[in-house]
C-alpha positions as CSV (number, residue, x, y, z in Angstrom):
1,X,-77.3,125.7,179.4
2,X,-75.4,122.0,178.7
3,X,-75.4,120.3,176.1
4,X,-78.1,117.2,177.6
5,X,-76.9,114.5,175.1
6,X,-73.5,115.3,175.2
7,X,-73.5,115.2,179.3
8,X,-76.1,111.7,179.0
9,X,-73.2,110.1,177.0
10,X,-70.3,111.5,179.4
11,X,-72.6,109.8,181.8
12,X,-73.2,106.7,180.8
13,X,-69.3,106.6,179.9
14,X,-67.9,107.8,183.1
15,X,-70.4,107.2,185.5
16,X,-73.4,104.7,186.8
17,X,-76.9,105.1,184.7
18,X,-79.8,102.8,184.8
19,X,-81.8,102.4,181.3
20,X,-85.2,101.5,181.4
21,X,-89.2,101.9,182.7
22,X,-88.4,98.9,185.6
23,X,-85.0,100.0,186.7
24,X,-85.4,103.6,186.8
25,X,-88.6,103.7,188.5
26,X,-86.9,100.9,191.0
27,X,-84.0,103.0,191.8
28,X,-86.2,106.4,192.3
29,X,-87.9,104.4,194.6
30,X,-85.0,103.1,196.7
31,X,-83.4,106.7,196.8
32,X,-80.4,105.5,194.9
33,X,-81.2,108.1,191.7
34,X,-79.8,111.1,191.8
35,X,-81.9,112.5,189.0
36,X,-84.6,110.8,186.4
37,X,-85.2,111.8,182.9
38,X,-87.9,110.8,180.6
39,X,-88.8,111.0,177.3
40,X,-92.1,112.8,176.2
41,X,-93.7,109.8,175.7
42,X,-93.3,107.3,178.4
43,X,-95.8,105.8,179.2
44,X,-98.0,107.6,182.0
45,X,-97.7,104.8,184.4
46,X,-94.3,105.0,184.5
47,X,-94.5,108.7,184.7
48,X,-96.7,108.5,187.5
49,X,-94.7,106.2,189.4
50,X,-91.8,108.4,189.0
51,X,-93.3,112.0,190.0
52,X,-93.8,109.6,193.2
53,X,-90.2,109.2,194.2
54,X,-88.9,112.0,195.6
55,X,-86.1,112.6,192.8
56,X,-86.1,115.3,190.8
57,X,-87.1,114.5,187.3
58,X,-86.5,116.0,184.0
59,X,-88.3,116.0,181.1
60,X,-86.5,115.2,177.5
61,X,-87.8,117.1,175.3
62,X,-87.6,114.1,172.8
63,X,-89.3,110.9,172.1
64,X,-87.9,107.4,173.2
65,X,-86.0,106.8,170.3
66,X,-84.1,109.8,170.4
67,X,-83.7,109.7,174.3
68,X,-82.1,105.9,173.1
69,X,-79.5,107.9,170.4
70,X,-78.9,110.2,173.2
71,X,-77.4,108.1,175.2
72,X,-75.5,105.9,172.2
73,X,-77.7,103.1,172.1
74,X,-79.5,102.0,169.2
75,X,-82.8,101.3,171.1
76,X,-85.8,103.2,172.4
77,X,-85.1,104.6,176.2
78,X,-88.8,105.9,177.8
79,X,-86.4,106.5,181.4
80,X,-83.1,106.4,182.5
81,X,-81.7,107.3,186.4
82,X,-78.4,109.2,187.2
83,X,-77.1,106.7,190.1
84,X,-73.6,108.7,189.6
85,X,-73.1,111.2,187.2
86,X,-69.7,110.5,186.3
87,X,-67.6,113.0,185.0
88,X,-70.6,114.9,182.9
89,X,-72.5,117.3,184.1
90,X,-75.1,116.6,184.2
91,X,-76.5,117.4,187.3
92,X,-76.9,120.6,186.1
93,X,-80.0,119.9,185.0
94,X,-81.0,120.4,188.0
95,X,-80.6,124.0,188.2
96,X,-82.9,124.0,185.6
97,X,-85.5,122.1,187.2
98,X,-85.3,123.9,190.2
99,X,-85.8,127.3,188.4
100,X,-88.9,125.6,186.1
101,X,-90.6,124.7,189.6
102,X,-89.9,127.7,190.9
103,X,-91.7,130.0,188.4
């Protein structure tokens, strides 16, 4: 199992990340995300809009604020999209989303 906060920083710093409701919802749209994580509470709109786009999407187990910390930044993050993942890995995660659906 990664460390998820460790491999969002390792992310941002090393590879392409959208912050935001607007952008990341954007970018699942267009295909360009690789992978889209949320916080627990984003709002459901966005959440909706999201589970729409046919990128996988993980679910933070935190709230926006520490989603924000997560990723160094001293602000609230509801979503963020992996465009590149940089050298983290984050990608991973996807493993683990794979095997939740699966079950």
């Amino acid at each position: 199992m990664i460390n998820i906060d460790r491999a969002l920083r390792s992310s941002i710093r090393t590879g392409k990340v959208v912050l935001g409701s607007n952008l990341t919802v954007e970018a699942g749209a267009s295909g360009k995300a690789k992978l889209v994580i949320n916080a627990i509470d984003c709002p459901e709109d966005v959440a909706r809009e999201l589970q729409k786009a046919d990128v996988p999407v993980y679910n933070y187990s935190g709230r926006g604020k520490d989603l924000g910390a997560a990723c160094g930044k001293p602000f609230s993050v509801a979503a963020l999209a992996v465009i590149e993942p940089g050298d983290s890995e984050i990608m991973a995660l996807l493993r683990e989303i794979r095997g939740i659906e699966d079950e």
